[in-house]
C-alpha positions as CSV (number, residue, x, y, z in Angstrom):
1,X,-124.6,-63.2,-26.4
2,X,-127.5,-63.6,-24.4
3,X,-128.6,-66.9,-22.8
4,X,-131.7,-68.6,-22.7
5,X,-131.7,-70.6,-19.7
6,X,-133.7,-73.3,-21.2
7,X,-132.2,-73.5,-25.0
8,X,-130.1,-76.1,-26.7
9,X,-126.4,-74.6,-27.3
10,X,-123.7,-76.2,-29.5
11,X,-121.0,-78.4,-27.0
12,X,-123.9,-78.7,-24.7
13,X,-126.2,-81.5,-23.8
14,X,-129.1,-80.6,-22.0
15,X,-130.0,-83.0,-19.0
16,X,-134.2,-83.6,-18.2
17,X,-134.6,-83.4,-15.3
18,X,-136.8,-82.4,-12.2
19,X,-136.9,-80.4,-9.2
20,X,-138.2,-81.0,-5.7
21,X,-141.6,-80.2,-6.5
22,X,-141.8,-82.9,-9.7
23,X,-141.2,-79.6,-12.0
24,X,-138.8,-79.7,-14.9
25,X,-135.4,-77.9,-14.5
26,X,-135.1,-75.8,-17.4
27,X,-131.3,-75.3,-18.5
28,X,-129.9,-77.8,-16.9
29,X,-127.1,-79.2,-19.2
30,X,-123.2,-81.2,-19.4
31,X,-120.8,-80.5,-21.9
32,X,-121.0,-82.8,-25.2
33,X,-117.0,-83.7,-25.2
34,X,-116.9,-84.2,-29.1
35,X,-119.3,-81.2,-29.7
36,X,-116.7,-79.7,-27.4
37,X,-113.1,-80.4,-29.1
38,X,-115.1,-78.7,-32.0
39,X,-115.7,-75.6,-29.8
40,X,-112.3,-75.3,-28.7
41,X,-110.8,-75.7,-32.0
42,X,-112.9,-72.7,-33.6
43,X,-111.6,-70.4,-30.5
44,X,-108.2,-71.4,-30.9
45,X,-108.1,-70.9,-34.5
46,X,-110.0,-67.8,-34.2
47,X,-107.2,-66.3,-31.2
48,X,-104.6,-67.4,-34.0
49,X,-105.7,-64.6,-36.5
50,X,-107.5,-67.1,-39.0
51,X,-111.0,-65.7,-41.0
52,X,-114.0,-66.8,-40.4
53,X,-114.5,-68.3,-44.2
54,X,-111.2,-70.5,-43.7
55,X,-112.6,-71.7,-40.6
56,X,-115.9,-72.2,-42.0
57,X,-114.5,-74.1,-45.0
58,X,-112.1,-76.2,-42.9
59,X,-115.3,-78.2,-40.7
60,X,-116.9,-78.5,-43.8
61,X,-115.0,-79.9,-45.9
62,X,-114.3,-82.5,-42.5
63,X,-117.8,-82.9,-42.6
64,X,-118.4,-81.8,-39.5
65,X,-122.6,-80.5,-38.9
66,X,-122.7,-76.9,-37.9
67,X,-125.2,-76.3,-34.9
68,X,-128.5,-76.7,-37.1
69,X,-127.3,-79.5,-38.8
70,X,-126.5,-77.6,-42.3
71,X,-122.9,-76.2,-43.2
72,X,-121.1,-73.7,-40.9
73,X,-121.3,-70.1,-42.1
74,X,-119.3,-67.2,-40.6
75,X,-122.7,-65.2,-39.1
76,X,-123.3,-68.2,-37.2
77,X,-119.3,-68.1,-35.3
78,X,-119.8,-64.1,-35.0
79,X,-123.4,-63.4,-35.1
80,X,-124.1,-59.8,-34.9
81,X,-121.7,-56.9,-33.5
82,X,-124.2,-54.8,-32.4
83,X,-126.5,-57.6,-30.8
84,X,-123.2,-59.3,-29.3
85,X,-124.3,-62.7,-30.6
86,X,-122.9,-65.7,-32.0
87,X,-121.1,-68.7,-31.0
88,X,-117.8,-66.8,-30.4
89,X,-119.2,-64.3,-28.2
90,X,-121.2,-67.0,-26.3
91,X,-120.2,-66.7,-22.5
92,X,-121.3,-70.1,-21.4
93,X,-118.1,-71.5,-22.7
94,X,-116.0,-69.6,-20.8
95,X,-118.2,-70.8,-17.6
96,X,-120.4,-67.6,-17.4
97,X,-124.3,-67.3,-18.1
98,X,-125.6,-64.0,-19.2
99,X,-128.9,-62.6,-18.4
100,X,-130.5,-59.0,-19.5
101,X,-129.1,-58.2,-22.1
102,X,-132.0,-57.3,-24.0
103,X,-135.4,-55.7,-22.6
104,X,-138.6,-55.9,-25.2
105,X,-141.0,-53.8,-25.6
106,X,-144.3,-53.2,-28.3
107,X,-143.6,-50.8,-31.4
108,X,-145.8,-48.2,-30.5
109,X,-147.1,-48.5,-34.6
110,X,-147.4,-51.8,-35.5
111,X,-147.4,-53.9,-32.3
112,X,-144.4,-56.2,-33.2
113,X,-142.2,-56.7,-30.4
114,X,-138.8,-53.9,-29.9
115,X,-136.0,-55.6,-29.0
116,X,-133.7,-53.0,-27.5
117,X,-130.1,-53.7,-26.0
118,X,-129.6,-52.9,-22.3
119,X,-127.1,-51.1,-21.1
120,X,-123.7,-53.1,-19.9
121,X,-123.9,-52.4,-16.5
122,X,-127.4,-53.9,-16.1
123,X,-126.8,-57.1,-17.7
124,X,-126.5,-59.9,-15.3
125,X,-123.9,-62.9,-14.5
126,X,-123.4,-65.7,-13.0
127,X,-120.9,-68.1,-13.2
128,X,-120.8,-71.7,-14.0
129,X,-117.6,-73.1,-13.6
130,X,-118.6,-76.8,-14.3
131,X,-119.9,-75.9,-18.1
132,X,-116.2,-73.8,-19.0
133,X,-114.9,-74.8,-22.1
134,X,-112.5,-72.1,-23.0
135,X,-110.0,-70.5,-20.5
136,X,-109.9,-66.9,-19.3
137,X,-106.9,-65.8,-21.8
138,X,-108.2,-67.4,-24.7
139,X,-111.9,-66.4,-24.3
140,X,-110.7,-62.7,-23.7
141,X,-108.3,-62.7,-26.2
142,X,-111.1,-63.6,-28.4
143,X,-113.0,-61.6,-27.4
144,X,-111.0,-58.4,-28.4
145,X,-110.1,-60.0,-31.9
146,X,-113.9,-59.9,-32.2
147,X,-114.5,-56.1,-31.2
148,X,-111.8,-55.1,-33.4
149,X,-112.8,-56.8,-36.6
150,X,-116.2,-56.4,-36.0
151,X,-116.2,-52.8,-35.6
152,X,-113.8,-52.3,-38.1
153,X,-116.2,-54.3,-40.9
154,X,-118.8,-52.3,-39.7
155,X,-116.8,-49.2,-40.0
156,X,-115.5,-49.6,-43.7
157,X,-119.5,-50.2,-44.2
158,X,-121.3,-47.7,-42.7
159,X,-118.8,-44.8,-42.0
160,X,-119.3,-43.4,-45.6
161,X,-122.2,-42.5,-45.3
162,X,-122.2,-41.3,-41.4
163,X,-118.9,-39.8,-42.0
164,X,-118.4,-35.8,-43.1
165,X,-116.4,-35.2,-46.1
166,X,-113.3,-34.0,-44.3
167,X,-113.5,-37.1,-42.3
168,X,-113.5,-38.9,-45.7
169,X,-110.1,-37.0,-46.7
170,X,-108.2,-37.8,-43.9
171,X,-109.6,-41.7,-43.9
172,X,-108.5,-41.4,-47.6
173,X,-105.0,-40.0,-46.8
174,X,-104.3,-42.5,-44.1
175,X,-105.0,-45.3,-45.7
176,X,-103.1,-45.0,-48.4
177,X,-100.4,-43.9,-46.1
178,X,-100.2,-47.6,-44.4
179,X,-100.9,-49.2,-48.1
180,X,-97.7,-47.9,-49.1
181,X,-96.0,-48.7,-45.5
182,X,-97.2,-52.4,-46.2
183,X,-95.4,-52.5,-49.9
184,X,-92.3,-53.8,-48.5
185,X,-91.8,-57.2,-50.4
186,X,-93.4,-58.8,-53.1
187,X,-93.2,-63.0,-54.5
188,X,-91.8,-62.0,-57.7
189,X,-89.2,-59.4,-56.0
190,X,-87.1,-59.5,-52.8
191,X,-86.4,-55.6,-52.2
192,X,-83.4,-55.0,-50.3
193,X,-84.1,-54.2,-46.7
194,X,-83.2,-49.9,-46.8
195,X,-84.9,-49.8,-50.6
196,X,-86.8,-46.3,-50.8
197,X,-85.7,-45.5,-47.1
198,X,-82.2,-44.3,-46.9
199,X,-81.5,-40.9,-47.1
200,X,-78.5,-39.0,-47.4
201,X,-77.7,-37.6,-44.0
202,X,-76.0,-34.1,-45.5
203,X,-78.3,-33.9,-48.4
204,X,-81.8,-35.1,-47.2
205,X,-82.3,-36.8,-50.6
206,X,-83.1,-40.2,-51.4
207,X,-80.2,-42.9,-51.7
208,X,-81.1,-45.0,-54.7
209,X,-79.3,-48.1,-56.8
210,X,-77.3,-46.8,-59.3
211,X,-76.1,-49.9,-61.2
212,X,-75.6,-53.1,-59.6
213,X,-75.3,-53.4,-56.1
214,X,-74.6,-50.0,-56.2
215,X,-76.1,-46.9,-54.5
216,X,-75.8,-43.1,-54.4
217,X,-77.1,-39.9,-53.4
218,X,-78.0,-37.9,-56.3
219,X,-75.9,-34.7,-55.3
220,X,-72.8,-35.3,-57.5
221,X,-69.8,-34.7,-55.5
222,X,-71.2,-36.2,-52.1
223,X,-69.1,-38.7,-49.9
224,X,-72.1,-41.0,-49.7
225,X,-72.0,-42.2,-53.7
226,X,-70.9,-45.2,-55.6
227,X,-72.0,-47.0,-52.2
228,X,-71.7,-50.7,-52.4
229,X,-74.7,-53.1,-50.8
230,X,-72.6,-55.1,-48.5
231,X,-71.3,-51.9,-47.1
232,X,-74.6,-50.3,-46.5
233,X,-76.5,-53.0,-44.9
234,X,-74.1,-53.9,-42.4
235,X,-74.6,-50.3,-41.2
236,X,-78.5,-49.9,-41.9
237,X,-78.4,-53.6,-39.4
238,X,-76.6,-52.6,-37.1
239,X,-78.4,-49.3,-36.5
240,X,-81.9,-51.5,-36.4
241,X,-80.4,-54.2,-34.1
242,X,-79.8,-51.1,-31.5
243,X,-83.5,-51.1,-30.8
244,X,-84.0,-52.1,-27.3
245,X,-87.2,-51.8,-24.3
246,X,-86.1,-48.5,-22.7
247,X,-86.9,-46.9,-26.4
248,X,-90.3,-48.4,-26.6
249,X,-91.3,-47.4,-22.9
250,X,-89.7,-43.8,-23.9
251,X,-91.6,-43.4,-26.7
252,X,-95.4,-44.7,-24.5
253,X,-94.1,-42.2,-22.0
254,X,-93.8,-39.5,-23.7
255,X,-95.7,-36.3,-23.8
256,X,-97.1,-36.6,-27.0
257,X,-98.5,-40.5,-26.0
258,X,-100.0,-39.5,-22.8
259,X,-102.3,-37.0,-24.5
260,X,-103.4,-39.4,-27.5
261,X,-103.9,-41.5,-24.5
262,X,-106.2,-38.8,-22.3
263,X,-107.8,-37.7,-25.6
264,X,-109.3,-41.2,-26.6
265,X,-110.4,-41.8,-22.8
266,X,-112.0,-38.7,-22.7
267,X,-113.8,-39.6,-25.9
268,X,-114.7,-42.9,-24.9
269,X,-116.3,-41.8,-21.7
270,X,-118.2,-39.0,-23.8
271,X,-119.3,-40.7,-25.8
272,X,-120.4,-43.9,-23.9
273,X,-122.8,-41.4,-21.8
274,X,-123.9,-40.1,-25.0
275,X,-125.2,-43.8,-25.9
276,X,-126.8,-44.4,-22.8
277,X,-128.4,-40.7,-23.3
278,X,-129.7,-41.6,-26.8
279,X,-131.2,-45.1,-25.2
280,X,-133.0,-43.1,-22.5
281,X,-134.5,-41.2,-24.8
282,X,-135.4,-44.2,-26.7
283,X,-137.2,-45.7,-23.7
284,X,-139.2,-42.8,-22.6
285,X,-140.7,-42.5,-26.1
286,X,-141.6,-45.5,-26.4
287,X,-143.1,-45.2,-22.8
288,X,-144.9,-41.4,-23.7
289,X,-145.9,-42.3,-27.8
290,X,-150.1,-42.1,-27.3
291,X,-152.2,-43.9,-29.6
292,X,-152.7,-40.7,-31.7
293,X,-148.9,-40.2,-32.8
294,X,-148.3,-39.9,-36.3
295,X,-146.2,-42.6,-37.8
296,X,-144.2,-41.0,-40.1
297,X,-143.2,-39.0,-36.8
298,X,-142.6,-42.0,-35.4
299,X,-140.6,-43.6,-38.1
300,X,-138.4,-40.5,-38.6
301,X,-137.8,-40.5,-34.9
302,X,-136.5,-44.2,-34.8
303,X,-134.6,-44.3,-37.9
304,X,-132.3,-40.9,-36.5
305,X,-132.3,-42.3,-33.1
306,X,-130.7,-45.7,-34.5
307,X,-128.4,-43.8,-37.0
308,X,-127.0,-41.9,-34.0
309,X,-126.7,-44.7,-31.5
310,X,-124.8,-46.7,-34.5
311,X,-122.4,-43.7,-35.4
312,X,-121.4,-43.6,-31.2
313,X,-120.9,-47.2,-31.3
314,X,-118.3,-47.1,-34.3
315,X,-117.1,-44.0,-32.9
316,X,-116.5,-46.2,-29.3
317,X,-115.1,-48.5,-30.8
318,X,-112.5,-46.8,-32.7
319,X,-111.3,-44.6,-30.0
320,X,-110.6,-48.2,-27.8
321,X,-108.6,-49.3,-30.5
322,X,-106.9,-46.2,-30.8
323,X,-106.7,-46.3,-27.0
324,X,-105.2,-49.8,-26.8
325,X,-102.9,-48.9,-30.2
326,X,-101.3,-46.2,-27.6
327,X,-101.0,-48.5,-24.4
328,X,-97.6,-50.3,-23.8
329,X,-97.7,-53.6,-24.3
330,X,-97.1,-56.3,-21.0
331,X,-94.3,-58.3,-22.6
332,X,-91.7,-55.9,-23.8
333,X,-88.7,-59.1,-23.8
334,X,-91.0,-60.8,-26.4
335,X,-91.2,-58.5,-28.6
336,X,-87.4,-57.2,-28.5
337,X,-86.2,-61.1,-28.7
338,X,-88.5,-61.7,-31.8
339,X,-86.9,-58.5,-33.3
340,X,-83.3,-59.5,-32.7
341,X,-84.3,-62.5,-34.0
342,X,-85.3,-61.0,-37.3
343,X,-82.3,-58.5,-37.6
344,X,-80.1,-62.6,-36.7
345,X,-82.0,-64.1,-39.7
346,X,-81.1,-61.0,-41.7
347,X,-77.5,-61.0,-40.6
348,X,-77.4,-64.4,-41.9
349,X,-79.4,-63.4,-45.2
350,X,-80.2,-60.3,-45.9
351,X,-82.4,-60.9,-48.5
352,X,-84.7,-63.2,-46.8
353,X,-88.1,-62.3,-48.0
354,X,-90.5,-63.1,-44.5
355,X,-87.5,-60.8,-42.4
356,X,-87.2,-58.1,-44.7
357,X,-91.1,-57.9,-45.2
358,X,-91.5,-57.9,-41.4
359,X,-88.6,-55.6,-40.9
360,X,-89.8,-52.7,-43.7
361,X,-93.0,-52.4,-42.1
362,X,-91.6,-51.2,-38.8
363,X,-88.8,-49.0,-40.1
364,X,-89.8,-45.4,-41.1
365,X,-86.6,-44.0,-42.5
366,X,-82.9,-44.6,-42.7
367,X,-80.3,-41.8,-42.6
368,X,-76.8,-42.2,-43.6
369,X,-74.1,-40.0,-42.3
370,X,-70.9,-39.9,-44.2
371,X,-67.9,-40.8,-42.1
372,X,-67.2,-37.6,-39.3
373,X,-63.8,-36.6,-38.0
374,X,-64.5,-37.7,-34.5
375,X,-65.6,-41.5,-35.5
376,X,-63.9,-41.8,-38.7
377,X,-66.2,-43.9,-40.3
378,X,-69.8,-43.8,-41.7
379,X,-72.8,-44.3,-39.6
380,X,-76.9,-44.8,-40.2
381,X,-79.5,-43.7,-38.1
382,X,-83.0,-45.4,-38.1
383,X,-86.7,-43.5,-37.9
384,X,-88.8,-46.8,-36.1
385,X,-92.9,-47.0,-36.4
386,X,-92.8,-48.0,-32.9
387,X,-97.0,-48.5,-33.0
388,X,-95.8,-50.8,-36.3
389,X,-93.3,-52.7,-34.0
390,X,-96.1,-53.3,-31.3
391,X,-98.7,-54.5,-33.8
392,X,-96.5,-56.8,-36.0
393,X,-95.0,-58.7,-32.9
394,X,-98.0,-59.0,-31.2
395,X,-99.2,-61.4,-34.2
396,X,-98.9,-65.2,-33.9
């Protein structure tokens, strides 16, 4: 968000008064403690994972003013994705002032000023340490909740009609891929933990109830029929409670990984230079255009320049996400204690509707082996969503 030296900003008081030479200092300012607590609550809630409308509600309804003094509106915590503005996005609270974001020139048509988004690198900072308000781990962590749901929103809205119609397909395809992933429990119905993802280990066919609390592979004759449900999710728990760090950092490491990885950073530093290309070109234009340039040339111009520079942005945005989807994550323990703590709660009830709901997501399939000569007994296998894993215990 860029910052006007001289404004008035929300948790901020500004302070008159005057240099050396009798002239006014223009954005001087404190922090406003109460304004602040308000400040720091919106981040807070915001790094928890909760929407802008529930926030948004919550200070009204405590009848608290928004920065103009009306109600508090979503656009005015997130302002605008491609602008980088709004309160959330505001660098003074985290004890930095931005400068430069934005360079202005005339419309070569009409005369109203152009407002046109430098580049990153030329934008300028300088900290403030006094006026900080929100620490380094929330503010960043913030700060990626806001690229990802921004982009995202702008992606569901503008990507039809940017995207090509095999680009439509697979969107198409993969998203009802994870809609079905995400069926895993529902208020009215607990499904059991393995329901539609144990398979029959000889067979490759679908283990399903039979009558109650019963299970069975549909080939008639096969060892793994008339199954009963205590039996089979002792087995399907103890094959999920085997997940442990070495085979999340074997499956980041792996071959496969590293090239998703490569791809997406190759892609993003394409197609960064690609935007600052388009911007260029933007610039000299506007430098070149005479006084006897046609304005629907002009207009046609402009509208495809903005159309691409929007379609690299989304595209930026979703290869960074992809990138950081395919990154190992810093705190490996965490996430392996809060998953033996759900396979504990299931252990205890395996029915529980939060554990199995959070438990489905991450498991792919379930194969169960009938019992072999050299362990005499039967045995299940488990298929994990290791990305699904990451995601769901990285939530609050």
């Amino acid at each position: 968000m860029t910052t006007d030296t001289g404004g008035q900003l929300y948790g901020y008081d500004l302070v008159h008064a005057l240099d050396e030479f009798g002239e006014p200092i223009r954005g001087k300012r404190k922090i406003n403690e109460e304004q602040a607590e308000i400040v720091r609550e919106i981040f807070e809630y915001y790094a928890e994972g909760r929407k802008l409308k529930h926030i948004c509600d919550d200070l009204n309804r405590r009848g608290i003013d928004s920065p103009k003094g009306g109600k508090w509106a979503p656009s005015s915590l997130v302002g605008s994705f491609v602008r980088q503005t709004g309160m959330l996005r505001q660098t003074l609270y985290n004890g930095v002032v931005t400068f430069n974001k934005m360079q202005y020139r005339k419309h070569p048509e009409n005369g109203k000023r152009l407002s046109i988004m430098r580049p990153e690198k030329e934008w300028i900072t300088v900290p403030i340490p006094e006026l900080t308000m929100i620490d380094d781990a929330t503010f960043a962590k913030v700060q990626k909740a806001l690229d990802e749901r921004s982009s995202k929103h702008l992606q569901r809205k503008m990507m039809p009609a940017l995207m090509t119609e095999e680009e439509k397909r697979e969107t198409s395809i993969r998203r009802s891929k994870e809609w079905r992933r995400k069926q895993a429990v529902t208020k009215k119905r607990a499904n059991a933990l393995f329901g539609g993802k144990l398979y029959c280990g000889e067979h490759n066919q679908k283990i399903t109830a039979t009558y109650a609390k019963h299970y069975s592979c549909p080939v008639k004759g096969c060892a793994n029929r008339n199954l009963h449900y205590d039996e089979i999710i002792k087995l399907v728990l103890d094959a999920v409670a085997e997940l442990d760090e070495a085979k999340i950092i074997e499956h980041f490491e792996s071959e496969e990984i590293q090239q998703v990885r490569a791809h997406h950073a190759r892609e993003i530093e394409r197609l960064t230079q690609h935007l600052e290309d388009l911007r260029a070109s933007i610039n000299k234009v506007i430098d070149a255009l005479g006084s006897d340039a046609r304005s629907t040339e002009i207009r046609a111009f402009f509208d495809d320049k903005a159309e691409q520079i929007q379609r690299r942005k989304l595209d930026i945005a979703h290869h960074k996400r992809e990138l950081a989807g395919s990154t190992p994550p810093r705190k490996l323990e965490n996430i392996i204690q809060r998953h033996q703590n759900l396979v504990a709660n299931l252990r205890a009830w395996s029915r529980d509707p939060e554990a199995v709901a959070c438990m489905r997501q991450i498991i792919d399939r379930l194969t169960l082996d009938t019992a072999s000569q050299k362990t005499g007994k039967a045995m299940c296998t488990v298929d994990f969503d290791l990305q699904s894993i990451i995601s769901t215990n990285k939530r609050p």
